[in-house]
DRENDO-1510 file (C-alpha; in Angstrom, 1 decimal, always signed):
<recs>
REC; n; res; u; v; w
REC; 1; UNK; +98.6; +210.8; +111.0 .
REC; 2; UNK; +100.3; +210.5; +114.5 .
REC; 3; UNK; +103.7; +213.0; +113.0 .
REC; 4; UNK; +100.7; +215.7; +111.6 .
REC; 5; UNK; +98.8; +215.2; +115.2 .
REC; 6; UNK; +102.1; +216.6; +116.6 .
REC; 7; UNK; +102.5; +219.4; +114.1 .
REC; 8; UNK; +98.6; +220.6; +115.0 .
REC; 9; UNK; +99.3; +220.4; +118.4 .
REC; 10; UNK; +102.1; +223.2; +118.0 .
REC; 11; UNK; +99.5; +225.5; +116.1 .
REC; 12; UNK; +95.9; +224.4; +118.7 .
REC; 13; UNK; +95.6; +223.4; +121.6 .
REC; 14; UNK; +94.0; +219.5; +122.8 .
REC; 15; UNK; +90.2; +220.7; +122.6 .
REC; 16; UNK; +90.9; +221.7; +119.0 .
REC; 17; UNK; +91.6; +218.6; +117.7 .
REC; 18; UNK; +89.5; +215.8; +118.0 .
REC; 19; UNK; +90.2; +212.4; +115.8 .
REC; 20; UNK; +86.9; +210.0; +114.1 .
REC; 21; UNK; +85.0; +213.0; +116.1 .
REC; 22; UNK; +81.3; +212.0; +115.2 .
REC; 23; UNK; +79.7; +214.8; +112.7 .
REC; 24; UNK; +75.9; +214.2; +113.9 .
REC; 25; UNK; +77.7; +216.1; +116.9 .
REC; 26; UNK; +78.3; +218.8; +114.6 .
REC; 27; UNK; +74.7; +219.3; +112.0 .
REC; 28; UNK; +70.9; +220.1; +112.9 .
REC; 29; UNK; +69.6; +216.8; +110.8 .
REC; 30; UNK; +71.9; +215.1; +114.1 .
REC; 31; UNK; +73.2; +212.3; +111.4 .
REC; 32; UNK; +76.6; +211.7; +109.9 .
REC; 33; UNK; +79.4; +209.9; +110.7 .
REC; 34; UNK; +82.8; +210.8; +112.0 .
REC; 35; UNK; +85.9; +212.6; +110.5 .
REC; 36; UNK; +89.1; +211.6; +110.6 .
REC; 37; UNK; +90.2; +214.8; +112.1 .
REC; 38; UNK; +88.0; +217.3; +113.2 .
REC; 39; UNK; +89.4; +220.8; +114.1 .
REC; 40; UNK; +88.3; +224.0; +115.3 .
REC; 41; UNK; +91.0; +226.9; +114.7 .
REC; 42; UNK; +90.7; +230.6; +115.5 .
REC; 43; UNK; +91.6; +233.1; +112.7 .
REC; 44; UNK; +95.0; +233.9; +113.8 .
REC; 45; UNK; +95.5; +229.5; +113.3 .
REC; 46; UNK; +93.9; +228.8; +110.3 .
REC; 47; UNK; +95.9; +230.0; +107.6 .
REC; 48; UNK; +98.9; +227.9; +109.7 .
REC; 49; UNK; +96.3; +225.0; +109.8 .
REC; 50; UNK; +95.3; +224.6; +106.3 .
REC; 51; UNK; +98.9; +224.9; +105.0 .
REC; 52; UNK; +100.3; +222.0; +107.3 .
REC; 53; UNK; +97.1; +219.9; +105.7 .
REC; 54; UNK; +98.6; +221.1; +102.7 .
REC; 55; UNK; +101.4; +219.9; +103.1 .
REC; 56; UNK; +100.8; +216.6; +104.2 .
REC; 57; UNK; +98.2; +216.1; +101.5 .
REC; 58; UNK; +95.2; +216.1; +103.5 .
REC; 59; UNK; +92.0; +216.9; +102.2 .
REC; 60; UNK; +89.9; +219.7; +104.0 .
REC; 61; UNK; +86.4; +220.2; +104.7 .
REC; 62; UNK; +85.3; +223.4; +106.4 .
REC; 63; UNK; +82.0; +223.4; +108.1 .
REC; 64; UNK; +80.0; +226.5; +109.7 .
REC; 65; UNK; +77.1; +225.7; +112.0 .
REC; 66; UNK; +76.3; +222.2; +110.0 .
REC; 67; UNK; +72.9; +223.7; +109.7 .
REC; 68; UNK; +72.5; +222.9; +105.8 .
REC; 69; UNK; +74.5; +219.6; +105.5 .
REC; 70; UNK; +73.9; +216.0; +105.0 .
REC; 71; UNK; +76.6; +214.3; +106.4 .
REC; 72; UNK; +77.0; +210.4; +105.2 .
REC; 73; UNK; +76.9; +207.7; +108.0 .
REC; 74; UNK; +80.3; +206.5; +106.7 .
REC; 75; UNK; +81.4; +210.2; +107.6 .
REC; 76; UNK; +84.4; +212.3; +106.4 .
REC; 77; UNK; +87.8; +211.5; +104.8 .
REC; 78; UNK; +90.9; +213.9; +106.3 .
REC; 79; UNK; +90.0; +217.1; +108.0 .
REC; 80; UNK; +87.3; +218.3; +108.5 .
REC; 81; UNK; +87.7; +222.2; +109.8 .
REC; 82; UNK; +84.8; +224.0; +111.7 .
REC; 83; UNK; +84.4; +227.9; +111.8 .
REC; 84; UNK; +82.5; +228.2; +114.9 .
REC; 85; UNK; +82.7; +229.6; +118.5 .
REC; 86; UNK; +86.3; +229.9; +117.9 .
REC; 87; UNK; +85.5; +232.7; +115.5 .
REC; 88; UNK; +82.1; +234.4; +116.8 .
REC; 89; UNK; +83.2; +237.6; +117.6 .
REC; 90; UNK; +80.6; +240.7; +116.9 .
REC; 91; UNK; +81.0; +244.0; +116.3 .
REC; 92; UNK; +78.6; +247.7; +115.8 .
REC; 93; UNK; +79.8; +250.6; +114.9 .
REC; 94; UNK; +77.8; +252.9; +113.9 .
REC; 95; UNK; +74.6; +251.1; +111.5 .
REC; 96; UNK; +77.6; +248.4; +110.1 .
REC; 97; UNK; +77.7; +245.3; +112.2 .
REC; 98; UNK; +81.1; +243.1; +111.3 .
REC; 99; UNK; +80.3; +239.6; +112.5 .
REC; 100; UNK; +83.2; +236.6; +112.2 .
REC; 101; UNK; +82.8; +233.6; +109.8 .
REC; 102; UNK; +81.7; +231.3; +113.0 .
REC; 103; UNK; +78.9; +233.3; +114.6 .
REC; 104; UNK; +75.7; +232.4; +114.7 .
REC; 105; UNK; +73.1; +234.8; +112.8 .
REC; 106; UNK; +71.0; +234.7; +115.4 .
REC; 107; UNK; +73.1; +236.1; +117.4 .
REC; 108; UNK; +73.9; +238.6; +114.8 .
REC; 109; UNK; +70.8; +239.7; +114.2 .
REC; 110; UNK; +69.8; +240.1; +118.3 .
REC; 111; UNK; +73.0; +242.5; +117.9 .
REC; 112; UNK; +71.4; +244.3; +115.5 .
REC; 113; UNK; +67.8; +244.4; +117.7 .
REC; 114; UNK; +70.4; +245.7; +120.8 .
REC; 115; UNK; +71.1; +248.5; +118.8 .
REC; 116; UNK; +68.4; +249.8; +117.2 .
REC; 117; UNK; +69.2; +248.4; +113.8 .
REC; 118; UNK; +67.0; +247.1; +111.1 .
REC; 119; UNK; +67.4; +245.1; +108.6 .
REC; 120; UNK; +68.9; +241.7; +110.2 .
REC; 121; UNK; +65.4; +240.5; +111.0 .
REC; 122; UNK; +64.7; +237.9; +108.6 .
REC; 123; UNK; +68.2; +236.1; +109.4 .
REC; 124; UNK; +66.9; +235.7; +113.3 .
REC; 125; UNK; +65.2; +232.9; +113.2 .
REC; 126; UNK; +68.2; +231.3; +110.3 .
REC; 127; UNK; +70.3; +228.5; +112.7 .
REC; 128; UNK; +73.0; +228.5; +110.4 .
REC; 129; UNK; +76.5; +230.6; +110.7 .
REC; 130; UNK; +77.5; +234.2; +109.4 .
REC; 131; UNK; +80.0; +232.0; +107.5 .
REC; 132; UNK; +77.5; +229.5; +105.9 .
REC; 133; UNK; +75.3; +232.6; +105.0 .
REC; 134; UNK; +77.1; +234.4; +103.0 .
REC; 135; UNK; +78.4; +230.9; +100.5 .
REC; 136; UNK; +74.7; +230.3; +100.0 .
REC; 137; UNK; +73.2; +233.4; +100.2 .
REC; 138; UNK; +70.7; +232.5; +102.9 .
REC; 139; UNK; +67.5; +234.0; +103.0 .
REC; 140; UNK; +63.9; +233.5; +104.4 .
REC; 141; UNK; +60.3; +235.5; +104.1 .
REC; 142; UNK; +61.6; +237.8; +101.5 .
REC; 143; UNK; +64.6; +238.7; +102.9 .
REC; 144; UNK; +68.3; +237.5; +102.0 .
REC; 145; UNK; +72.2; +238.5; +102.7 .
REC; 146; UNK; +72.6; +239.7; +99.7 .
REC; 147; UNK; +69.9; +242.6; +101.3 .
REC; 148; UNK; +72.5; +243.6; +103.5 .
REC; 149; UNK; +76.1; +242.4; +102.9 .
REC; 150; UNK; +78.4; +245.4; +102.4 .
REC; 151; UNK; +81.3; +243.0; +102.3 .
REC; 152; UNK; +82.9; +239.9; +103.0 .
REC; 153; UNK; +86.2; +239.3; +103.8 .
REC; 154; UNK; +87.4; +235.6; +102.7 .
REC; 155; UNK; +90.4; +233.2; +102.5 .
REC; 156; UNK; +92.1; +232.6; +99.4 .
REC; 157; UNK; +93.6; +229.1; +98.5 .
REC; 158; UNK; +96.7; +230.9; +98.1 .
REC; 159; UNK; +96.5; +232.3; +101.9 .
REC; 160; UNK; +96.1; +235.3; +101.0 .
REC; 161; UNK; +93.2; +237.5; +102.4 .
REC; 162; UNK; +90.9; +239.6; +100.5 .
REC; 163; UNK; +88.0; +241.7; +101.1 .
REC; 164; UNK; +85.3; +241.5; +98.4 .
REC; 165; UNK; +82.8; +244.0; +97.5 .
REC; 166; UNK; +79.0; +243.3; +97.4 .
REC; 167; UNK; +79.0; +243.1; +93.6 .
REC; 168; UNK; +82.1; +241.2; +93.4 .
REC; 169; UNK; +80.6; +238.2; +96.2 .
REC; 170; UNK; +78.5; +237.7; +93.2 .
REC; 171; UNK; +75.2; +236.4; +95.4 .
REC; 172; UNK; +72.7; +234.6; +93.5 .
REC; 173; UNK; +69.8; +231.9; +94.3 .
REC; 174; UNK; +71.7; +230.4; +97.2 .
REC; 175; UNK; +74.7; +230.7; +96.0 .
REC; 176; UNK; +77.7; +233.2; +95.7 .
REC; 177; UNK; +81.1; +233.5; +94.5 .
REC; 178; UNK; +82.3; +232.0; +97.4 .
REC; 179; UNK; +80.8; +228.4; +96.9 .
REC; 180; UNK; +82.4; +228.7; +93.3 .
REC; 181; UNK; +85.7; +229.5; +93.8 .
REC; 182; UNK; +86.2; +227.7; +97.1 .
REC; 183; UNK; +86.9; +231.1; +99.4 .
REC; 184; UNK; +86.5; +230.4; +103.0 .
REC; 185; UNK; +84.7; +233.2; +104.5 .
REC; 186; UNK; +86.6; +234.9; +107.8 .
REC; 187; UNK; +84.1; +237.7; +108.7 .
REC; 188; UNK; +81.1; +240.1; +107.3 .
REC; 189; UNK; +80.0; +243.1; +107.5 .
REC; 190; UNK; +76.4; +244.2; +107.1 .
REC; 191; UNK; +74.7; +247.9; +106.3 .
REC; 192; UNK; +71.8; +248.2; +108.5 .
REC; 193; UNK; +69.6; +251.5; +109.1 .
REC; 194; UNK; +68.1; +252.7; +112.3 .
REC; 195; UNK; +65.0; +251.9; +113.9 .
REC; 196; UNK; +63.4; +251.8; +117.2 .
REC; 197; UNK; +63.6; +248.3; +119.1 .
REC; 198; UNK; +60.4; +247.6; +119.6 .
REC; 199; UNK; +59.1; +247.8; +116.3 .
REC; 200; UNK; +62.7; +245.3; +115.3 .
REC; 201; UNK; +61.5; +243.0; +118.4 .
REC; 202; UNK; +57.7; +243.0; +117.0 .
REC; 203; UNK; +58.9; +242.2; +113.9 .
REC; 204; UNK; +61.5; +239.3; +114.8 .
REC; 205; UNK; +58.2; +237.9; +117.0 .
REC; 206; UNK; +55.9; +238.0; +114.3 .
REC; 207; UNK; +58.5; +236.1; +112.4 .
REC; 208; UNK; +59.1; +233.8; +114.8 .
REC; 209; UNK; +55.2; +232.6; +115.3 .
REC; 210; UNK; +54.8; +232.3; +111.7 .
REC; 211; UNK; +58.4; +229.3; +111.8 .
REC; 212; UNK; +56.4; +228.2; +114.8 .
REC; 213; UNK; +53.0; +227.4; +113.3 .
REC; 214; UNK; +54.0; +226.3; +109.6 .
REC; 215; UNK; +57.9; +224.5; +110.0 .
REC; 216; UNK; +58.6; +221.3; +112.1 .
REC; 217; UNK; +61.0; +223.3; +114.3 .
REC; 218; UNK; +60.4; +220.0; +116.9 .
REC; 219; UNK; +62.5; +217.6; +115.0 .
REC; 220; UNK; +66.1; +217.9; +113.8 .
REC; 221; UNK; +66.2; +218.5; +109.9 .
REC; 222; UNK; +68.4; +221.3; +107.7 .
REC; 223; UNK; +65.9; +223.7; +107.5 .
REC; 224; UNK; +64.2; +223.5; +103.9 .
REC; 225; UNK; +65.3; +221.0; +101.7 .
REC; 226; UNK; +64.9; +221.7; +97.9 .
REC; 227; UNK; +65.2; +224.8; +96.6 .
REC; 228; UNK; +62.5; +226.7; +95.0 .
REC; 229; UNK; +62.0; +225.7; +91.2 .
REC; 230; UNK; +61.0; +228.4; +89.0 .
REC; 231; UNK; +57.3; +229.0; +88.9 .
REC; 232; UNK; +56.8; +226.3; +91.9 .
REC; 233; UNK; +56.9; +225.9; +95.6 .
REC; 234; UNK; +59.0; +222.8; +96.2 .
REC; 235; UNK; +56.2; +222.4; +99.2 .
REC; 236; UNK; +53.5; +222.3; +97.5 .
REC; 237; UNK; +54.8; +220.1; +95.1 .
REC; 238; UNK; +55.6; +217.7; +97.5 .
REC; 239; UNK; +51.9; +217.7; +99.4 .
REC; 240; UNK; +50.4; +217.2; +95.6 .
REC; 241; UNK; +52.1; +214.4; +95.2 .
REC; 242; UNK; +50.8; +213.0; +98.0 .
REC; 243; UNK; +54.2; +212.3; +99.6 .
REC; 244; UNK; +53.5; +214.1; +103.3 .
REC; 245; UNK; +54.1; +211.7; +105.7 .
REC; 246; UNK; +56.7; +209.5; +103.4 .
REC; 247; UNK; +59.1; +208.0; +105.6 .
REC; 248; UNK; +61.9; +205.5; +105.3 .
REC; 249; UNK; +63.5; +204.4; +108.6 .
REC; 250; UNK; +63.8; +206.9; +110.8 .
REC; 251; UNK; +63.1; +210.1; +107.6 .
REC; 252; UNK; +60.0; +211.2; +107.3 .
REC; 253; UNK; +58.4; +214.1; +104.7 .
REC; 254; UNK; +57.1; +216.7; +107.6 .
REC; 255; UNK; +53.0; +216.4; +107.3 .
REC; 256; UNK; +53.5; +220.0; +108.9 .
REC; 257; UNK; +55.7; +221.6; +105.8 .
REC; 258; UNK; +56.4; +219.1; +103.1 .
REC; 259; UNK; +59.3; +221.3; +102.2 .
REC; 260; UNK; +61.3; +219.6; +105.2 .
REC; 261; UNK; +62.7; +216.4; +105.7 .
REC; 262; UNK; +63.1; +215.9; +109.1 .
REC; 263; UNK; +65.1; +213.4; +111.2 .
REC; 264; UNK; +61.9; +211.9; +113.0 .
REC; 265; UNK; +63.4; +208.7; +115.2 .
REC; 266; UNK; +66.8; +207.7; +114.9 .
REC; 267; UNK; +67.1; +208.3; +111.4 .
REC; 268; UNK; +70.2; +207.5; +109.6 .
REC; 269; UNK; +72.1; +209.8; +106.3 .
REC; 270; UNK; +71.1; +206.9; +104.2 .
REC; 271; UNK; +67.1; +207.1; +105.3 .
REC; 272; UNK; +67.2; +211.1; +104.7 .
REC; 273; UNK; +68.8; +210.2; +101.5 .
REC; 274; UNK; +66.4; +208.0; +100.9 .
REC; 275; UNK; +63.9; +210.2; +101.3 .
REC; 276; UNK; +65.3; +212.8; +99.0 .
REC; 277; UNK; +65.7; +210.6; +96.3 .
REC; 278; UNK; +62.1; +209.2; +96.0 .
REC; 279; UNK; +60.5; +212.6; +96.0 .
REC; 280; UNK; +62.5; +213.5; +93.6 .
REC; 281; UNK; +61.8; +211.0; +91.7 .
REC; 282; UNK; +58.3; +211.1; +92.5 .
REC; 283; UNK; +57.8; +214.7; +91.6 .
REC; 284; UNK; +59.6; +214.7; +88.5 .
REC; 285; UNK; +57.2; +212.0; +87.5 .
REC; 286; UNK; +54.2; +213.4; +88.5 .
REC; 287; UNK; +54.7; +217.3; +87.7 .
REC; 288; UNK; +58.4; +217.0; +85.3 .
REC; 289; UNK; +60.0; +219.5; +87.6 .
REC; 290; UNK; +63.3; +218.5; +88.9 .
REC; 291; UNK; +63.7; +219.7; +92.6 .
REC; 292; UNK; +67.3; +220.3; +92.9 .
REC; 293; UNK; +68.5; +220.6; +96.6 .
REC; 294; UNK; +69.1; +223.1; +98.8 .
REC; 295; UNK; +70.8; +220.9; +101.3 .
REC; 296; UNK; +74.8; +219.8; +100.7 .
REC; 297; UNK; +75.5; +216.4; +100.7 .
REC; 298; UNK; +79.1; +216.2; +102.1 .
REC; 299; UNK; +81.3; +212.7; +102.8 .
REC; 300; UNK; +80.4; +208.8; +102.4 .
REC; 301; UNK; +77.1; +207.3; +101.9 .
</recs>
């Protein structure tokens, strides 16, 4: 570890590299332990980056804003690589807006609000990355990437870079190509139409009271935690099973959405799991759906 610490340092600089770096840093539920080495490359590094690890047999991780993840207390094993600030960079030209992997889509879609563009509003209220969107096809009140992607371009394992088509990301019910194949995504670019500002801002504000009336923005958690089973709310399910409120240590069921588990008071990865696990259990009982979820579980339990 101490010879590849030396090689890294040639390729980032000492802020880049942090070793058993402590992931709760690093994800909106706050839990998880640490990785063995974290790192935070720009795009001109990474390809350099991932084939030292390579070399050297380390696995990799690659995180975006850690705003979907469950992170296990006992952490993660090798690298762990985070597309973030070090790639955030946003561009307009014209109605295409080409943000990089690491930037936040909030920030994105208050790019698209500068500008008169419509189209980005349902992503600005979304904490997750530009990156993160575009694996899982990230969507909320009706609207989703796949709405507006023109293109992606990714990382192959190979290092080579590619630029993919709309059709060929293949975006489905949070999921695309990219979470199947392993691509690492490097930057976006959306198809947006004009519009005037204020009627964008209205829009992004109604948004933004209805997350602030009916989710429990108060408490850390990973957004919505099952996906949606065919023909169900995962919510709903939930409240009708009585479960709002459940809690195990510091992991409660919301009693304001039961669609989020939220990190109450000091919870732990094991309570959240926890609390997974026994509403699965108890819905599939009660109703015989199976709520799959929409949250990745990454690391040791």
């Amino acid at each position: 570890m101490e010879i590849l610490i030396k090689e890294l340092n040639r390729i980032l600089e000492k802020d880049q590299i942090a070793e058993n770096e402590p992931l709760g840093r690093h994800t909106t539920f706050r839990v998880g332990g640490p990785a063995d080495l974290y790192l935070a490359p720009k795009e001109s590094q990474l390809s350099s980056v991932l084939k030292l690890l390579s070399e050297y047999g380390v696995p990799v991780t690659v995180i975006g804003n850690g705003s979907n993840l469950l992170i296990g207390d006992k952490g993660i094993r090798g690298a762990v690589i985070e597309i973030g600030g070090q790639m955030s960079e946003i561009s307009v030209e014209g109605t295409r807006i080409t943000a990089k992997a690491g930037a936040l889509l909030v920030k994105a879609a208050q790019k698209a609000l500068e500008n008169g563009l419509s189209g980005m509003e349902f992503a600005s209220g979304i904490p997750g990355s530009v990156g993160g969107a575009m694996v899982m096809n990230a969507g909320a009140y009706g609207g989703e990437m796949k709405d507006i992607t023109e293109s992606v371009k990714i990382l192959q394992k190979d290092g080579k870079v590619r630029r993919l088509t709309k059709e060929e990301i293949g975006f489905s019910y949070r999921g695309s190509v990219l979470s199947r194949k392993d691509y690492l995504a490097l930057e976006a670019t959306f198809c947006l139409t004009e519009a005037d500002p204020a009627q964008i801002r209205q829009k992004m504000e109604e948004l933004k009271e209805r997350r602030l009336s009916k989710q429990p923005l108060e408490y850390p958690s990973a957004g919505s935690t099952f996906k949606r089973p065919d023909g169900y709310f995962a919510g709903k399910l939930i409240m009708d099973a009585g479960l709002a409120g459940f809690s195990v240590g510091g992991a409660q069921v919301s009693k304001k959405h039961c669609g989020f588990v939220i990190n109450h008071k000091g919870a732990t990865a094991a309570d959240i799991l926890a609390v997974i696990r026994h509403v699965q259990k108890a819905v599939k009982e009660r109703f015989g759906v199976d709520l799959q979820t929409e949250v990745k579980l990454l690391g040791e339990f």
